[in-house]
MIBA-632056 format. One line per field, with one value per residue (C-alpha): x, y, z; chain. Coordinates in Angstrom, 1 decimal. Layout:
N
px	[X, ...]
py	[Y, ...]
pz	[Z, ...]
tortor	[A, ...]
***
This chain:
336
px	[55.5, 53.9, 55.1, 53.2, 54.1, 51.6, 49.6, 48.8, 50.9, 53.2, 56.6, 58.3, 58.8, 59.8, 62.6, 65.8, 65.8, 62.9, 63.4, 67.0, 65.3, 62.4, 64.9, 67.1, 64.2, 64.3, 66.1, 69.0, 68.4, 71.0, 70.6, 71.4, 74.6, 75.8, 74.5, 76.8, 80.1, 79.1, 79.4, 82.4, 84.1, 82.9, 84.7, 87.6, 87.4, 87.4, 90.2, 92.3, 91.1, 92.8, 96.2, 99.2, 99.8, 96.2, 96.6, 99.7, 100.3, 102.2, 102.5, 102.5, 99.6, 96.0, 95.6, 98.6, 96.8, 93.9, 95.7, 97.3, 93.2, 93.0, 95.4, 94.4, 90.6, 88.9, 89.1, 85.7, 86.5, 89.8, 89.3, 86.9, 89.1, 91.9, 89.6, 89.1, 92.3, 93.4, 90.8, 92.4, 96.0, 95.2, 93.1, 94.3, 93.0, 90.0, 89.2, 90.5, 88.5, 84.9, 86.1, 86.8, 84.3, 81.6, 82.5, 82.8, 79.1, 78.1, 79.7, 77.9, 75.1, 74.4, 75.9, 73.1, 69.5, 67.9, 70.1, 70.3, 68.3, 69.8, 72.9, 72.7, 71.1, 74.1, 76.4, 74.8, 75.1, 78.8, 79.6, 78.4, 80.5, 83.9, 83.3, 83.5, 85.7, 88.1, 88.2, 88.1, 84.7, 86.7, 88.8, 85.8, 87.1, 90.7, 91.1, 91.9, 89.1, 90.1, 88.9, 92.3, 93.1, 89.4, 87.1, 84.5, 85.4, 85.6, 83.7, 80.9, 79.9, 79.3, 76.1, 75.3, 75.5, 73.5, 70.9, 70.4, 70.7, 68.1, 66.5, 63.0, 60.6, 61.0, 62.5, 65.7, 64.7, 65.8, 69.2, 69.4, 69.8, 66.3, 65.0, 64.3, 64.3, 62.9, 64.3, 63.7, 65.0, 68.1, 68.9, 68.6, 71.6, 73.5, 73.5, 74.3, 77.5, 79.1, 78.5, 80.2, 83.3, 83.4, 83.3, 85.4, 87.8, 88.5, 88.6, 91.2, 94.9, 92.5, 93.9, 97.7, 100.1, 102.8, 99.8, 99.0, 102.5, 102.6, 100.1, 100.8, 104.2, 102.7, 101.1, 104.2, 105.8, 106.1, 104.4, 105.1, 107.9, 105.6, 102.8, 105.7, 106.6, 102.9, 103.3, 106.5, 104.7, 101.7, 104.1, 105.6, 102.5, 100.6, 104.3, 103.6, 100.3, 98.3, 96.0, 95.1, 94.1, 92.0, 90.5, 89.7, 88.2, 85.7, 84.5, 84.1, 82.6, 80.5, 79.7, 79.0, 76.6, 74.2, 74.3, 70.8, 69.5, 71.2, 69.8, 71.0, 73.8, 75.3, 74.4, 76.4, 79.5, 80.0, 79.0, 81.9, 84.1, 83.6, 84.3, 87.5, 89.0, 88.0, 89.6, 93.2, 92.6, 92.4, 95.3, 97.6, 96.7, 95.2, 97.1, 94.2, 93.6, 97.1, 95.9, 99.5, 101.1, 100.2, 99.0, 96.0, 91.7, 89.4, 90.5, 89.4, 87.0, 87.6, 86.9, 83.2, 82.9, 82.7, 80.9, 78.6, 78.6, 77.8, 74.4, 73.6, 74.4, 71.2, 69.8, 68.4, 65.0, 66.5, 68.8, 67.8, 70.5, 69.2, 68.3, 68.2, 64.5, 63.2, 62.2, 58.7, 57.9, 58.6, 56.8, 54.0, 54.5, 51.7, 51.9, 49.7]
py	[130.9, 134.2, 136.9, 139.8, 142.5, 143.6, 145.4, 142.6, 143.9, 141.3, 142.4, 138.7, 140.6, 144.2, 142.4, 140.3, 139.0, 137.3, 136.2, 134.4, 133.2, 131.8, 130.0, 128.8, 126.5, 124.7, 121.1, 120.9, 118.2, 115.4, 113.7, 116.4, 117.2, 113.2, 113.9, 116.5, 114.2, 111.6, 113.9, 115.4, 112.1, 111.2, 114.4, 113.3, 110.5, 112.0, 114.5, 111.2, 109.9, 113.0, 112.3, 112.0, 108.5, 107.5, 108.7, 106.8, 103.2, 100.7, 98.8, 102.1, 103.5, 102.9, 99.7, 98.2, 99.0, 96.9, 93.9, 93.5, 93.5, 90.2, 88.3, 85.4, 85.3, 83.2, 83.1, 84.1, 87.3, 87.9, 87.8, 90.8, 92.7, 92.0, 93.3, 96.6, 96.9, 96.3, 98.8, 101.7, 100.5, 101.0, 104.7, 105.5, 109.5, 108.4, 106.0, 107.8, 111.0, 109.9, 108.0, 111.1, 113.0, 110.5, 111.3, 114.6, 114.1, 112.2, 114.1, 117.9, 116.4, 114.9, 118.4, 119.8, 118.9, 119.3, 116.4, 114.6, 111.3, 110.9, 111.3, 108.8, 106.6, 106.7, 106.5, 102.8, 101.6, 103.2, 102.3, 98.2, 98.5, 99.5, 97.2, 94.5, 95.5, 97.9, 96.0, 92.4, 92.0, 93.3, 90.0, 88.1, 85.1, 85.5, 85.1, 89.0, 90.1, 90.8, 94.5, 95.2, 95.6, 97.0, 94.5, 93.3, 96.7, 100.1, 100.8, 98.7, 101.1, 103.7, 101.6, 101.0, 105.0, 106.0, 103.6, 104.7, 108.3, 108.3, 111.4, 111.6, 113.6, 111.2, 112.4, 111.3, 109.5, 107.1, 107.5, 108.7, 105.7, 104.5, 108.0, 106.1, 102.3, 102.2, 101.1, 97.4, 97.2, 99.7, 97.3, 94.3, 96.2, 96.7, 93.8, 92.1, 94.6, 93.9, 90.0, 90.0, 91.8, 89.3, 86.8, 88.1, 89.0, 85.1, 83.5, 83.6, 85.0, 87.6, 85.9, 85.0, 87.1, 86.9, 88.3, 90.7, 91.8, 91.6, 94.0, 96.9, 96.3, 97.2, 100.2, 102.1, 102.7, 106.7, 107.7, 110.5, 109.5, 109.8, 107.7, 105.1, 104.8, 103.7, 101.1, 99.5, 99.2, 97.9, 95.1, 94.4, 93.3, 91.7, 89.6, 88.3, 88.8, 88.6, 85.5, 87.0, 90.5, 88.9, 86.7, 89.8, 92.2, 89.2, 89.4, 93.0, 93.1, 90.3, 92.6, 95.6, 93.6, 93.0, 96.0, 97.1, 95.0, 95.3, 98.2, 101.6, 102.1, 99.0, 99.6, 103.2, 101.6, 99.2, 102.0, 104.2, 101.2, 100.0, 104.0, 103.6, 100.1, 101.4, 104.7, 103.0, 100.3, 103.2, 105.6, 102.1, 100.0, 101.4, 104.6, 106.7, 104.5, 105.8, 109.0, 110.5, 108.9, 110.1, 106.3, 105.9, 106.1, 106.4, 106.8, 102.9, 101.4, 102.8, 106.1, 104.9, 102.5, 105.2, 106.8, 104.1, 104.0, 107.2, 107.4, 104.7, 107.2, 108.2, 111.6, 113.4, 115.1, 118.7, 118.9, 123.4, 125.5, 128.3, 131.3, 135.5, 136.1, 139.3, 139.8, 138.8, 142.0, 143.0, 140.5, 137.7, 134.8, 133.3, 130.2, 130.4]
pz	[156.5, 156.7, 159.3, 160.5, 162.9, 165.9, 163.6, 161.3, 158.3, 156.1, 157.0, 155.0, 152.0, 153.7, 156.4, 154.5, 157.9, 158.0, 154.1, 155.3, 158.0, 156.4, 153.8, 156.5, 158.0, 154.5, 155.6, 152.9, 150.2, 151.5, 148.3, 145.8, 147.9, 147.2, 143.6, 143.1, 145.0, 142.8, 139.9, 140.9, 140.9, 137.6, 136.5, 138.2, 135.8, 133.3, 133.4, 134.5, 131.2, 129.2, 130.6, 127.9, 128.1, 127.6, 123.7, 123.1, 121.5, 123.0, 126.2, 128.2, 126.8, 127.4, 125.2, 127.3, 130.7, 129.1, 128.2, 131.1, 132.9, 130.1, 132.0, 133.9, 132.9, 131.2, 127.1, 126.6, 129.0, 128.0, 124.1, 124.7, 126.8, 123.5, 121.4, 123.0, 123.9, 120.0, 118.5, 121.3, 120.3, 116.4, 117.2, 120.2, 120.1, 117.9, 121.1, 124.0, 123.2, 123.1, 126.1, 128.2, 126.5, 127.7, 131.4, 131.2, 130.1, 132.9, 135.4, 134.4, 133.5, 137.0, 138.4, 136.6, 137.4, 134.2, 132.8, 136.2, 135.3, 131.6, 133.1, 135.9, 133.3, 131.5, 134.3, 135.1, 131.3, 130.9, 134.4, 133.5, 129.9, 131.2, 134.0, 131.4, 128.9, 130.8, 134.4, 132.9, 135.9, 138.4, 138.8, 139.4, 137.2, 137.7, 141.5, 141.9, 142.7, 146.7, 148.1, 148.9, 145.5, 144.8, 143.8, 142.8, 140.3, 141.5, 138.6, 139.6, 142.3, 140.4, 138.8, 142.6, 143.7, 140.6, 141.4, 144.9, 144.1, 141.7, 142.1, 144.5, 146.1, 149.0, 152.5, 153.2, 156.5, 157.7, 155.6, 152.2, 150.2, 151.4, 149.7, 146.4, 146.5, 150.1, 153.2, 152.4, 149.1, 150.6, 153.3, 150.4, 148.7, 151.7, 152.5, 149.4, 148.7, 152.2, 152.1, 148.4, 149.7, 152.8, 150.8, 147.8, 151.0, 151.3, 147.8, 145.3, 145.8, 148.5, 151.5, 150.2, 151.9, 149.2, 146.6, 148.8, 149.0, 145.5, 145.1, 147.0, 145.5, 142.1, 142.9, 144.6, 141.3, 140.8, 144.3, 146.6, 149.1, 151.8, 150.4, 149.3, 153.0, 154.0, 151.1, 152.7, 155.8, 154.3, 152.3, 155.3, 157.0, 154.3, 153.8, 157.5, 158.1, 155.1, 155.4, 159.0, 157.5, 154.9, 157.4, 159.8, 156.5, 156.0, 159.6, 159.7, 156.2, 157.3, 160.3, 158.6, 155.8, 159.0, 160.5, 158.9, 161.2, 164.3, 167.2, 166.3, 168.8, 167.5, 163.8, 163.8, 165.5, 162.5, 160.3, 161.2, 161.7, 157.7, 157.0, 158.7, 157.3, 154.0, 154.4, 155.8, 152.5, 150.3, 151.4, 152.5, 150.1, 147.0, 147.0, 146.5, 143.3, 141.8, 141.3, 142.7, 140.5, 137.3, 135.5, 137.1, 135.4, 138.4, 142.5, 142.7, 144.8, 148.7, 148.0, 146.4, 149.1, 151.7, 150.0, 149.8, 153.7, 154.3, 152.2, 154.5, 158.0, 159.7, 159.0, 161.8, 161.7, 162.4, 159.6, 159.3, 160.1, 162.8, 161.5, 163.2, 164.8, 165.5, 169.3, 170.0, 171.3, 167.3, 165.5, 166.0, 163.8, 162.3, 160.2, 156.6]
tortor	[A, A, A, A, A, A, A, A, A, A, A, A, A, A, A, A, A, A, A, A, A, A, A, A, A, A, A, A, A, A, A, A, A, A, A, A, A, A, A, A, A, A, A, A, A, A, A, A, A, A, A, A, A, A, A, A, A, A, A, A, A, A, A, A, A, A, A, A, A, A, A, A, A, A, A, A, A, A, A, A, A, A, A, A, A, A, A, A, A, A, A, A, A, A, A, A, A, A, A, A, A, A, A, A, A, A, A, A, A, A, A, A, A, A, A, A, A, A, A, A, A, A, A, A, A, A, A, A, A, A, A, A, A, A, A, A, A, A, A, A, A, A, A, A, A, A, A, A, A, A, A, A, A, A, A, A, A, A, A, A, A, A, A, A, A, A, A, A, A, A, A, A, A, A, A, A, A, A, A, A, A, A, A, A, A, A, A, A, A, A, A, A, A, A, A, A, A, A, A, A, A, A, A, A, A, A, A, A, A, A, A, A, A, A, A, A, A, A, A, A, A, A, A, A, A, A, A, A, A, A, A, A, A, A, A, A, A, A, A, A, A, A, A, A, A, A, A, A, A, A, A, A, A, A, A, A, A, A, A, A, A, A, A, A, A, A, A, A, A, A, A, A, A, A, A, A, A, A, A, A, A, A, A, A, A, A, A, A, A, A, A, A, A, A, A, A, A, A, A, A, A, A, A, A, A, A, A, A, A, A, A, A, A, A, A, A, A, A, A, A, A, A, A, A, A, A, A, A, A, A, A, A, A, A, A, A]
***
């Protein structure tokens, strides 16, 4: 935009005002700013990944965390899982580093948009590799794989977000996870991530109320006394109510996988509603992934699902912050 004042003179250049305002009309770029969460998570990662414990031997280091992922799949998953977790165990800091260091590298190199597609591009191949070897499929084969306790693999998401924040020139209307793939192929993975996690809600020990127990139970070890309340409660109720609770997550994930093609007004309630179960799963259930703790690798899946959710939220067409104008008996604004 070029501004002139009444006697036809450029006055952009001479007025900060007018340059502030002319920058504040830019719309912000919706994607970069989930590029840059995204990224900060991975970094989140990776300083997890650095923690003492994770370059020590034994059952309570990292090659212990891994074998116990082995347990309950099937041999031909499980003797994989072994043999990572036998190579860490034997080079623990020779392991570990490159490990971290690998995340770290993700994580600035999708804060930085010079290295933004290699480093989403590595994201979705690391992402796919500790899925496997690290998360043992997220439980797929073993029964566990319930989004209580964070399946079908936090990890798994990450792939997901990378893919759908893909950088573009695109606009981010309707929603910003349409910006690359397109709305149809958007909706497609919507819809197929929602009706995996109903259906992953009611198989295996997902809708057994003494597993579910079982699993909070797990994760309260070493937790602030606050968040160790939450997780008595949360036992409690699974203890007596855990088959209903599945039952009612499949609904509403059922719910939510259709909401891409529901009217608007409806489509936004199940939005925020998915945002919410996913935000109580997270704190209530999954502790914030352990993270308080001190023994955990990544915040687990309900953080990433909501994060997931909200690149789906409608952006609106005025998205500019407003900016100071001169009077109009100042300036006449012409557009170039």
């Amino acid at each position: 935009m070029t501004i002139t004042d009444v006697r036809g003179l450029d006055v952009t250049a001479s007025d900060p005002r007018i340059a502030a305002n002319d920058g504040a009309r830019q719309p912000r770029d919706v994607q970069r700013t989930f590029q840059l969460v995204l990224a900060t998570v991975w970094l989140l990662d990776a300083v997890l990944q650095i923690q003492p414990f994770m370059f020590t031997r034994g059952s309570n280091g990292f090659s212990g965390m891994l074998r116990g992922v082995a347990n309950g799949n099937p041999r031909w998953i499980a003797h994989t899982i072994t043999w990572n977790a036998s190579v860490v165990d034997h080079h623990p800091v020779l392991t570990n580093t490159p490990f971290a260091l690998i995340q770290f590298l993700i994580g600035f190199g999708i804060a930085s948009k010079r290295t933004l597609k290699p480093a989403l591009g590595l994201s979705i191949v690391w992402s796919i590799a500790v899925w496997w070897f690290a998360e043992g499929l997220g439980g797929l084969f073993s029964g566990a794989a319930t989004p209580f306790s964070g399946g079908p693999g936090g990890v798994l998401f990450y792939a997901v977000l990378a893919v759908l924040l893909w950088p573009s020139e695109g606009s981010d209307q309707p929603f910003v996870a349409a910006r690359t793939v397109g709305v149809g192929a958007a909706k497609a993975i919507w819809t197929v991530v929602w009706g995996i996690l109903a259906v992953l809600s009611l198989v295996g020990s997902g809708r057994s109320p003494q597993a579910l127990h079982d699993l909070v139970a797990g994760m309260n070890s070493g937790e602030p006394g606050w968040l160790a309340h939450i997780d008595r409660v949360s036992e409690s109720f699974f203890l007596q109510h855990g088959t209903t609770a599945a039952v009612l997550l499949a609904i509403v994930c059922g719910l939510v996988a259709l909401r891409v093609y529901l009217p608007p007004q409806v489509a936004q309630v199940t939005l925020v509603v998915a945002i919410a179960v996913f935000a109580v799963i997270w704190v209530a259930v999954q502790n914030f992934g352990g993270v308080l703790a001190g023994g955990a690798t990544d915040p687990n899946s309900g953080l990433l699902v909501i994060i997931l959710a909200l690149l789906y939220w409608p952006v609106s067409r005025e998205r500019s912050r407003p900016g100071n104008r001169l009077t109009d008996s100042q300036l006449a604004v012409t557009e170039a």
